[in-house]
C-alpha positions as CSV (number, residue, x, y, z in Angstrom):
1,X,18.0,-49.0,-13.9
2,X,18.1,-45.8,-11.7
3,X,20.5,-45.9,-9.0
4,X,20.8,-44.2,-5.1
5,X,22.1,-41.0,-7.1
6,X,19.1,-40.8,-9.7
7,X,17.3,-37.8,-9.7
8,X,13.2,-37.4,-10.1
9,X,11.7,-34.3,-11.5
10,X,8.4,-33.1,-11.3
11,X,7.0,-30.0,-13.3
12,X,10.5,-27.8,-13.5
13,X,12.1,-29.7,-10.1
14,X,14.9,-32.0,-9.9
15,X,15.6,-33.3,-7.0
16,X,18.5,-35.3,-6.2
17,X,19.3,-37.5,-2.6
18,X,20.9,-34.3,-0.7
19,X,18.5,-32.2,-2.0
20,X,15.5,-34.1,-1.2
21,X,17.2,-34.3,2.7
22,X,17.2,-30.5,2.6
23,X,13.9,-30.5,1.4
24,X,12.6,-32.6,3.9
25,X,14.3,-30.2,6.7
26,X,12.9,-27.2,4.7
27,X,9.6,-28.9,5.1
28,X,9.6,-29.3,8.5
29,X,10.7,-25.1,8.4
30,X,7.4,-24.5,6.4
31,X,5.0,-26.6,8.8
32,X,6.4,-24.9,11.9
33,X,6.2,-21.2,10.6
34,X,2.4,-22.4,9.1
35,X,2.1,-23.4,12.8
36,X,3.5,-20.3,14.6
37,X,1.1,-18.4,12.3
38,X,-2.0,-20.2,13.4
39,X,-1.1,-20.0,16.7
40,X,-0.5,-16.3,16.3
41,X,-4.3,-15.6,14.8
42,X,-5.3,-18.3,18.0
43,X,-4.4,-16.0,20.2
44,X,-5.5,-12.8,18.5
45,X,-8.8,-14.0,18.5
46,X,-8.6,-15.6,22.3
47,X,-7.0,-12.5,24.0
48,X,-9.8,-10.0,23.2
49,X,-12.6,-12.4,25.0
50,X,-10.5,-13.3,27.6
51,X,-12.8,-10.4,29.7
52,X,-9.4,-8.7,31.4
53,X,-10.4,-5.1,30.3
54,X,-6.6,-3.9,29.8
55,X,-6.1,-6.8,26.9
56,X,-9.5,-6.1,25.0
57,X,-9.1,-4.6,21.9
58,X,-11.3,-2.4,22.8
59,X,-11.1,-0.2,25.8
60,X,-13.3,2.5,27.7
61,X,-15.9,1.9,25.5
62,X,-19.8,0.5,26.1
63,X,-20.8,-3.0,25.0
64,X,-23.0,-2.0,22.3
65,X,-19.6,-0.3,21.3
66,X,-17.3,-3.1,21.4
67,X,-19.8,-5.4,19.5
68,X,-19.8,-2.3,17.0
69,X,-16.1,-2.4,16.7
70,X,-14.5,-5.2,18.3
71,X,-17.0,-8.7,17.7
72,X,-14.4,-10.3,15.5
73,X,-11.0,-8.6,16.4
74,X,-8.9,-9.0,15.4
75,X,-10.8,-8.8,12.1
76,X,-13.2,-5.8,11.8
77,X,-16.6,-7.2,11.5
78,X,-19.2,-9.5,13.5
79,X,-19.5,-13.3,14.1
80,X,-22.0,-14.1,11.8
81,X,-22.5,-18.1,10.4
82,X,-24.2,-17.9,7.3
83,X,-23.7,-19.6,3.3
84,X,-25.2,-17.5,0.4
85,X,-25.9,-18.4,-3.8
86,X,-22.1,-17.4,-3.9
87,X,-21.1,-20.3,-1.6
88,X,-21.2,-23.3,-4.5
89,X,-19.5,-21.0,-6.8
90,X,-17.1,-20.0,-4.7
91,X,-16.4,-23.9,-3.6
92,X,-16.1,-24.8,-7.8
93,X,-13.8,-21.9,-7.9
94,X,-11.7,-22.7,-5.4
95,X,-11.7,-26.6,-6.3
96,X,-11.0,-25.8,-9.9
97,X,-7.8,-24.0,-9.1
98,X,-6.2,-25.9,-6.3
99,X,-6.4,-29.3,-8.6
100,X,-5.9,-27.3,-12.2
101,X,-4.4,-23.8,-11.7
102,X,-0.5,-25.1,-11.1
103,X,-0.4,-26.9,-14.3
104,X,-2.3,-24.4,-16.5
105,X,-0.4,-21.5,-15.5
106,X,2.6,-23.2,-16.5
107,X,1.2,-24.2,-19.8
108,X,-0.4,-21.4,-20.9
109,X,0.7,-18.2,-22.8
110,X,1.6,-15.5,-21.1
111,X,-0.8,-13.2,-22.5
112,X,-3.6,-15.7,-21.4
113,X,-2.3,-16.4,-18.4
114,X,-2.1,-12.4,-17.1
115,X,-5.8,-12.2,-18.4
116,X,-6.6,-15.4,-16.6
117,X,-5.2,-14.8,-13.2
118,X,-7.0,-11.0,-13.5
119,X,-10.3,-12.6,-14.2
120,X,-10.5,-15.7,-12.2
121,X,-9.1,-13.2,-9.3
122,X,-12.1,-10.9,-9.3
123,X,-14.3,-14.2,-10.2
124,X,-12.7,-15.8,-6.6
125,X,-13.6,-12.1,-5.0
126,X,-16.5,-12.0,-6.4
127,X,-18.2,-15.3,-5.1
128,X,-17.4,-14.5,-1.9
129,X,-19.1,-11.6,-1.5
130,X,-22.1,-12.9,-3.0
131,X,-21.8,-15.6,-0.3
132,X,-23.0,-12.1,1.8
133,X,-25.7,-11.5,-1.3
134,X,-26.0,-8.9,-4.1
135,X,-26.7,-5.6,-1.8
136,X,-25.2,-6.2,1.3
137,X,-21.8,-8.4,0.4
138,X,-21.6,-5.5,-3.2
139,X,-24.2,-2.9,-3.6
140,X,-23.9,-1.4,-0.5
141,X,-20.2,-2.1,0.7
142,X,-19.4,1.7,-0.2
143,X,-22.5,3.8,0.6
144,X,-22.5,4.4,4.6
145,X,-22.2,7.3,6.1
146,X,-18.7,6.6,6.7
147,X,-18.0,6.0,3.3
148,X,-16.6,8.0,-0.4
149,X,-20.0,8.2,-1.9
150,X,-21.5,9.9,1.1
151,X,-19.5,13.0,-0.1
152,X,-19.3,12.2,-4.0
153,X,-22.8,14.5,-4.1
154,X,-21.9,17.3,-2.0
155,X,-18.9,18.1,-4.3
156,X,-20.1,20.5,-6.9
157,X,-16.5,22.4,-7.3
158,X,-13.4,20.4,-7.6
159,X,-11.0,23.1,-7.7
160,X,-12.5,24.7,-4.2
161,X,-12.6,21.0,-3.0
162,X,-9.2,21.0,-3.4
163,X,-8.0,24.0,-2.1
164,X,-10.0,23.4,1.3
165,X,-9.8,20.2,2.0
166,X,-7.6,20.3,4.6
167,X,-9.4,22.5,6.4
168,X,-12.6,19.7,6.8
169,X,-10.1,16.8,8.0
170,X,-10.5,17.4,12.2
171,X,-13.8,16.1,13.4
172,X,-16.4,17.5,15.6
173,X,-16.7,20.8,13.3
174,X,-20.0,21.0,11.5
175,X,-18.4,20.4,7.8
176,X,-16.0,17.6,8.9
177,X,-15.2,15.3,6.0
178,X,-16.4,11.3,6.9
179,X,-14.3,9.0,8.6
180,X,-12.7,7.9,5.1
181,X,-12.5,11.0,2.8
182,X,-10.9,12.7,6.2
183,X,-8.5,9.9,6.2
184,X,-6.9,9.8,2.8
185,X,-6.0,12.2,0.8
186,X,-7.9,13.9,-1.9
187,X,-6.9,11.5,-5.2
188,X,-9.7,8.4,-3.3
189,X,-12.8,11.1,-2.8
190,X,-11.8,12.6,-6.3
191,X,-11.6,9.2,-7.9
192,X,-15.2,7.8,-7.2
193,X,-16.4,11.9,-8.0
194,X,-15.0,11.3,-11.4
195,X,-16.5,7.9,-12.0
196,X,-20.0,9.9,-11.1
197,X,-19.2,12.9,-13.6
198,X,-19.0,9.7,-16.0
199,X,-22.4,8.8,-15.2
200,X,-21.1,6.0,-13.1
201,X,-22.4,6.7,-10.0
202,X,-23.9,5.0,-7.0
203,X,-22.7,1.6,-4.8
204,X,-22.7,-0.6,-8.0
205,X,-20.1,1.1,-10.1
206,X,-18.0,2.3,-7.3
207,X,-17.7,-1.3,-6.1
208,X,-17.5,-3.0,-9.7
209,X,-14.3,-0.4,-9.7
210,X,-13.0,-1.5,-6.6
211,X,-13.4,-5.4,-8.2
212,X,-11.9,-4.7,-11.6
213,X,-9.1,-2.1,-10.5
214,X,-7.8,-4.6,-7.2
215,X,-8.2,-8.0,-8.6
216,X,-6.0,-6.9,-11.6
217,X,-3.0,-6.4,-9.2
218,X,-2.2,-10.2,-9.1
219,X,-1.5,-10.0,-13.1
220,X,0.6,-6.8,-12.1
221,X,2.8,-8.4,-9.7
222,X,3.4,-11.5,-12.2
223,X,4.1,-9.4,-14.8
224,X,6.7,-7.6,-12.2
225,X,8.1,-11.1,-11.7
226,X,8.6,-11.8,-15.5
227,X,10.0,-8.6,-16.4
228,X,12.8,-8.8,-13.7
229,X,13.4,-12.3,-15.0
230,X,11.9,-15.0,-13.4
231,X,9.1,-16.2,-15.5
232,X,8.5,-19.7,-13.7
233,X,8.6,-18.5,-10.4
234,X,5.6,-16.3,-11.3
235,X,3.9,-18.8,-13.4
236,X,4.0,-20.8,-9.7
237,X,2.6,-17.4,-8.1
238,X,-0.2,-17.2,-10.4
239,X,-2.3,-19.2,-8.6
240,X,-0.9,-18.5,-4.8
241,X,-2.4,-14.5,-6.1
242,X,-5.2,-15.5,-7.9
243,X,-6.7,-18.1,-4.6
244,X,-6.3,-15.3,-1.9
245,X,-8.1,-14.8,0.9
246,X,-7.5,-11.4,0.1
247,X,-10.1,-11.5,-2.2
248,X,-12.5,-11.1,0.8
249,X,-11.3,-7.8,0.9
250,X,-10.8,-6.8,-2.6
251,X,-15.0,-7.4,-2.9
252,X,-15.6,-4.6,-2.0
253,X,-13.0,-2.1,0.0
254,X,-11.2,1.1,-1.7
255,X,-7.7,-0.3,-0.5
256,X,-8.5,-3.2,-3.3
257,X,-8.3,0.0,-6.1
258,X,-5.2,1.2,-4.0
259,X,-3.8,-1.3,-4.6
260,X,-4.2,-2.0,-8.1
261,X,-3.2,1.1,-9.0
262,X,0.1,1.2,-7.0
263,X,0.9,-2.5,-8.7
264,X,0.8,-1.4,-11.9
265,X,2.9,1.0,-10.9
266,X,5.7,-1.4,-9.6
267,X,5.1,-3.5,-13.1
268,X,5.8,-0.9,-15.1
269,X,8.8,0.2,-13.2
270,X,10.0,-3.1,-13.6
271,X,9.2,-2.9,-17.3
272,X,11.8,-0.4,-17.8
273,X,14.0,-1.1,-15.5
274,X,14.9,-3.9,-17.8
275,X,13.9,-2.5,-20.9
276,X,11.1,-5.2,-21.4
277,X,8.6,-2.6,-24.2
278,X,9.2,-0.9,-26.8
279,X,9.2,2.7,-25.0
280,X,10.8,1.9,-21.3
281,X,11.4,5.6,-20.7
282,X,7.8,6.1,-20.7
283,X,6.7,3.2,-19.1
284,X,9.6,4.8,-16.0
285,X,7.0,8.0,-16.2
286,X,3.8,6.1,-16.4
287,X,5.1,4.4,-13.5
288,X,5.9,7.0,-12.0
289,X,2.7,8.6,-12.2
290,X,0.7,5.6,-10.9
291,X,2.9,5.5,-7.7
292,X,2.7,9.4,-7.0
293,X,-1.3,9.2,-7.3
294,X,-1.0,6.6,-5.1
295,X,0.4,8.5,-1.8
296,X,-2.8,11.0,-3.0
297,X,-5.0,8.1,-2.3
298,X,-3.5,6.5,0.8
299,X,-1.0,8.7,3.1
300,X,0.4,5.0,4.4
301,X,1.6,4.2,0.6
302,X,4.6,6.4,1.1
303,X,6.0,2.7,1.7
304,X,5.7,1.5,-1.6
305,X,8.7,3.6,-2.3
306,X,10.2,0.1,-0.6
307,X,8.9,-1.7,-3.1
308,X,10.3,0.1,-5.9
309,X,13.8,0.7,-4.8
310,X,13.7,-3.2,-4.3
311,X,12.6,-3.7,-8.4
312,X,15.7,-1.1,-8.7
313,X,18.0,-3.1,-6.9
314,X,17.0,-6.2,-8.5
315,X,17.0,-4.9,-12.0
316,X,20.8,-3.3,-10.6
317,X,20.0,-0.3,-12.3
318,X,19.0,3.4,-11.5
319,X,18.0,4.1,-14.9
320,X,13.7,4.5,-15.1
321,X,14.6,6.6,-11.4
322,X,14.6,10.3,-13.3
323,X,11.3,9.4,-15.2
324,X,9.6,7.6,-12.4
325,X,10.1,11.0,-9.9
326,X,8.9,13.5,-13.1
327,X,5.5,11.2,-13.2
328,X,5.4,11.2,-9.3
329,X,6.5,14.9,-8.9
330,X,4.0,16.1,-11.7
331,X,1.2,14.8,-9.9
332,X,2.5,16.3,-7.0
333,X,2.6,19.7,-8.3
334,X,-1.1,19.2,-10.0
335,X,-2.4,18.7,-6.3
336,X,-0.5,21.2,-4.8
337,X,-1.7,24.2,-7.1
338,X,-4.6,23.6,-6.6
339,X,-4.2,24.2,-3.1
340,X,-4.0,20.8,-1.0
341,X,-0.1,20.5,0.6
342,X,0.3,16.6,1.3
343,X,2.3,17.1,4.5
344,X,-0.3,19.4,5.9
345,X,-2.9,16.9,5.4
346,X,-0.8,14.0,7.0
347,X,-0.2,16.0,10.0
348,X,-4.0,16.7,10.8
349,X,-4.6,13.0,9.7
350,X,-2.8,12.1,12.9
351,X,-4.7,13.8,14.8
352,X,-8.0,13.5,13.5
353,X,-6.7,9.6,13.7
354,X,-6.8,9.8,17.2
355,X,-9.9,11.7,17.9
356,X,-11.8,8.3,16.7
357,X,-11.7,5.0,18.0
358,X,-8.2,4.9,17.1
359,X,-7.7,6.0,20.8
360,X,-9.4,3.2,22.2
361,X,-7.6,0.7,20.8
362,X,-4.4,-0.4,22.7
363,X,-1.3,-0.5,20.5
364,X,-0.5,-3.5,23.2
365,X,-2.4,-6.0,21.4
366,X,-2.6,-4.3,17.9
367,X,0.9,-3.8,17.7
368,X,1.0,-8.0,17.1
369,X,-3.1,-8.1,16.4
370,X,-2.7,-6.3,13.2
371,X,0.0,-9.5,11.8
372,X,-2.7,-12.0,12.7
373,X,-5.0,-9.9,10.4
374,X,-2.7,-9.7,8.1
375,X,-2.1,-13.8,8.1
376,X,-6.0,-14.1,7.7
377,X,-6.0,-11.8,4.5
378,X,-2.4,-13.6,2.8
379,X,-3.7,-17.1,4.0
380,X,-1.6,-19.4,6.1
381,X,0.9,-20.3,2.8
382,X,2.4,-16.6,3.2
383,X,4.3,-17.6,6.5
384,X,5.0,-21.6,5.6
385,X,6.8,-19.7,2.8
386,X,8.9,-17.6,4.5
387,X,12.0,-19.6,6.0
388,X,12.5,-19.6,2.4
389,X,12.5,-16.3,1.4
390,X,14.7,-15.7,3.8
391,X,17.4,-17.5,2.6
392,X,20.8,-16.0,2.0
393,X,22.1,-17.4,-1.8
394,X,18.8,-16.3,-2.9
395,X,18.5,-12.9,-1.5
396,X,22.0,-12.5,-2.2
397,X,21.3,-13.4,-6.4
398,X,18.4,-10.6,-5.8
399,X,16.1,-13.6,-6.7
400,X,12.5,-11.0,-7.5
401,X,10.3,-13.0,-5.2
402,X,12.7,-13.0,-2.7
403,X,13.3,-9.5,-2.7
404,X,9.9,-8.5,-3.0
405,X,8.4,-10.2,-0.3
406,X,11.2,-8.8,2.1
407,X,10.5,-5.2,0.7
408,X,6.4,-5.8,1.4
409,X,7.3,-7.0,4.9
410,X,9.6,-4.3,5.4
411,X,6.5,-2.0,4.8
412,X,4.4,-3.4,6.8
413,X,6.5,-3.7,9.7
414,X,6.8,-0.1,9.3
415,X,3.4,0.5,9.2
416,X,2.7,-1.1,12.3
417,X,5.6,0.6,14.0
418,X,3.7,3.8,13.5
419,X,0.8,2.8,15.0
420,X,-1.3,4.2,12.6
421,X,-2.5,1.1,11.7
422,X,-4.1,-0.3,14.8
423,X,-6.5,-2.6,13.3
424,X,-8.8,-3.1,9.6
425,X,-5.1,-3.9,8.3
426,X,-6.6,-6.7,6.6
427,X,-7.7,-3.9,3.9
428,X,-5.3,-1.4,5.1
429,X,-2.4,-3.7,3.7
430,X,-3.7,-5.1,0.7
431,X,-1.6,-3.0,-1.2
432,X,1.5,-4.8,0.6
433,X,-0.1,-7.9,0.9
434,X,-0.8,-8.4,-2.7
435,X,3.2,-8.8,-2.9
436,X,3.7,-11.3,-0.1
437,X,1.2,-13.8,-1.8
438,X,4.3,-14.3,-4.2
439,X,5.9,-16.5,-1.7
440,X,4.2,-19.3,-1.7
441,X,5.5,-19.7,-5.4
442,X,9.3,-20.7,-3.1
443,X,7.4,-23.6,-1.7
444,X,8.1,-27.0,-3.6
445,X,5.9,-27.3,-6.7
446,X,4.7,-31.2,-5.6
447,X,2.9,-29.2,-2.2
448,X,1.5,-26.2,-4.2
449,X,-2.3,-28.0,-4.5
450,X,-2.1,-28.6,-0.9
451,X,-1.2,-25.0,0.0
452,X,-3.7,-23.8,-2.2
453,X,-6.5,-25.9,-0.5
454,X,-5.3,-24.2,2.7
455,X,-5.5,-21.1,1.2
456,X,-9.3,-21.4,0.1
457,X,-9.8,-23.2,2.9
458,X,-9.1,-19.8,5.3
459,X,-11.2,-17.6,3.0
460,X,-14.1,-19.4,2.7
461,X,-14.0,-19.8,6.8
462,X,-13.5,-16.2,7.4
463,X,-15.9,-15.5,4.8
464,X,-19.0,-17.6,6.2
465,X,-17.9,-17.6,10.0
466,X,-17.8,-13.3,9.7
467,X,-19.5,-10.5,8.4
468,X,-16.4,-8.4,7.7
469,X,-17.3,-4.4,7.5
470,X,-15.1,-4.5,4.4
């Protein structure tokens, strides 16, 4: 007969009488930051309609351009209630892997489970956007004006392209690069030419792309986990990354590809950091590569150099380091003789930055704004999971997740410091978001189907309340 002392365990916990009193206090920690974060979108989305003109998000603008710009601020897109053929699917989905996806991915074999959580992540993306239909929620996501493939045709010399792009960032000049090709480097416009010189051109390939490239960065970040060794704490991610509303955003944005590129990055640093394949120098190259293309696709993923000084740290090694800067500094000198200078092109970035509607947008209410987009892309189990990645024995035992979410935050905090992220950071962040949906794996196992209901619960709301532009 079990007495007061006995201990219960459920899946990998065991929980004993003053654990289960902490746990109940840790609880109460998760509810209130879930709380504070709801209360935090609340008010993002209450402020901009509250019709004082100094709090708006947007400023000195017409109506027809605050509709344009500012109709679902702090998300970027328009109020729009409507259900689509991807609405059942997306409800089965997200059913299926709130009740099933705890206990499978901590059943099944890890090669399974990396392929699983890839394609059941770009399934999840995928039903959402047909909840906005086949040419309008896929098709078309990438082929406005303000878009890559408006360019993609106009590039018939890739050297030349090169050597004058910085020239075409500043607007108002009669061969001004788009809104998006003039902000980002060269490696994003050079990526989707490539994939035409392929013959895989147009909206449809460009998106799938986007799909395939950005929903594979949930198996990159487990895979990250495992390799700095803590298997079951990303088995319990699994699901947290593969039921994002995130996904929104992944279907169809080029910060989903982003970001699946600068994941694998981060996995295979991890990979030989601690030695975890057969060749670990080259997977520290390979890495290395991955993360230098990615500051060539997104001036703001400077930061992920965060990230991977924290899989350093936690590995407690400098040893992938020299082959991680060759890869990074190789690709590097590959865009630089051919003419485009990366610090040249970040300085005119500012300031064609500010020539758009960056200038109307107060860094008063984005500066705190942008986190309540960012709490509608991780889902509301990001922030109930935080009091406990903030906790000391853990980060002091460089626990991964723990370490990892701090680095992510670290980014972003950054990148809202810059303010050159006022607003869209719902896509803007993926690349750091993708990392924080790891903390919800901290939260007790027992509460994980709940959380993950939440979690579904936000996407499909934002998904069928909004249009979102992205």
């Amino acid at each position: 007969m079990l007495g007061a002392s006995a201990t219960f365990a459920e899946g990998d916990d065991v929980i004993g009488p003053e654990q289960r009193a902490a746990e109940r206090r840790f609880a109460y920690r998760d509810l209130t930051a879930a709380g504070i974060a709801l209360l935090l979108v609340a008010a993002a989305f209450v402020v901009p309609r509250l019709g004082n003109e100094t709090m708006t998000a947007i400023v000195h603008r017409s109506a027809e351009s605050v509709r344009d710009f500012a109709d679902a601020a702090p998300l970027f897109g328009f109020r729009d209630v409507h259900v689509g053929w991807g609405t059942p699917v997306a409800i089965v989905l997200a059913v299926a892997v709130a009740m099933w996806g705890p206990g499978l991915a901590s059943r099944l074999s890890w090669r399974h489970l990396t392929l699983g959580a890839w394609l059941v992540s770009a399934s999840w993306a995928m039903s959402l956007a047909m909840v906005d239909g086949w040419q309008r929620g896929f098709v078309r996501r990438l082929t406005s004006e303000d878009e890559y493939l408006h360019e993609v045709p106009r590039i018939t010399d890739i050297p030349a392209t090169l050597d004058g792009f910085t020239e075409r960032i500043l607007d108002n000049r009669l061969d001004s690069w788009t809104t998006h090709v003039s902000g980002h480097p060269p490696g994003a416009l050079l990526t989707f030419v490539w994939l035409d010189r392929i013959g895989l051109g147009g909206g449809t390939w460009a998106s799938a792309l986007c799909v395939v490239v950005g929903a594979s960065a949930a198996a990159a970040v487990i895979v990250t986990i495992r390799a700095l060794g803590d298997e079951s704490m990303a088995r319990r991610a699994a699901p947290f990354l593969v039921l994002a509303p995130t996904a929104i955003w992944v279907a169809v944005s080029a910060d989903a590809l982003f970001a699946g590129v600068v994941a694998w990055g981060i996995a295979l640093l991890a990979l030989s950091a601690r030695r975890a394949v057969r060749f670990p120098a080259t997977a520290g190259v390979g890495g290395g590569v991955l993360l230098g293309f990615g500051i060539y696709l997104s001036y703001g993923l400077v930061l992920m150099a965060l990230p991977a000084l924290a899989v350093l740290v936690i590995a407690r090694t400098a040893r992938p380091l020299a082959g991680a800067l060759v890869g990074a500094l190789a690709v590097a000198a590959v865009f630089t003789a051919y003419g485009f200078w990366w610090f040249d092109g970040y300085v005119l970035v500012q300031e064609r930055y500010y020539e758009g509607i960056a200038s109307d947008r107060p860094f008063r209410y984005w500066a705190w704004a942008n986190f309540a987009s960012l709490v509608c892309a991780v889902g509301v189990a990001v922030p109930a999971a935080l009091p406990r990645v903030f906790t000391w024995p853990r980060l002091k035992e460089l626990s991964p997740v723990n370490v990892l979410v701090v680095a992510a935050l670290f980014a972003v905090v950054i990148a809202d410091l810059s303010a050159l992220s006022k607003a869209e950071t719902e896509r803007i962040w993926l690349p750091f978001a993708v990392w924080l949906l790891a903390a919800p794996a901290l939260l007790p196992r027992r509460s994980h189907r709940f959380w993950l209901a939440l979690q579904a619960l936000g996407a499909l709301a934002v998904n069928h309340l909004f249009f979102t532009n992205w």
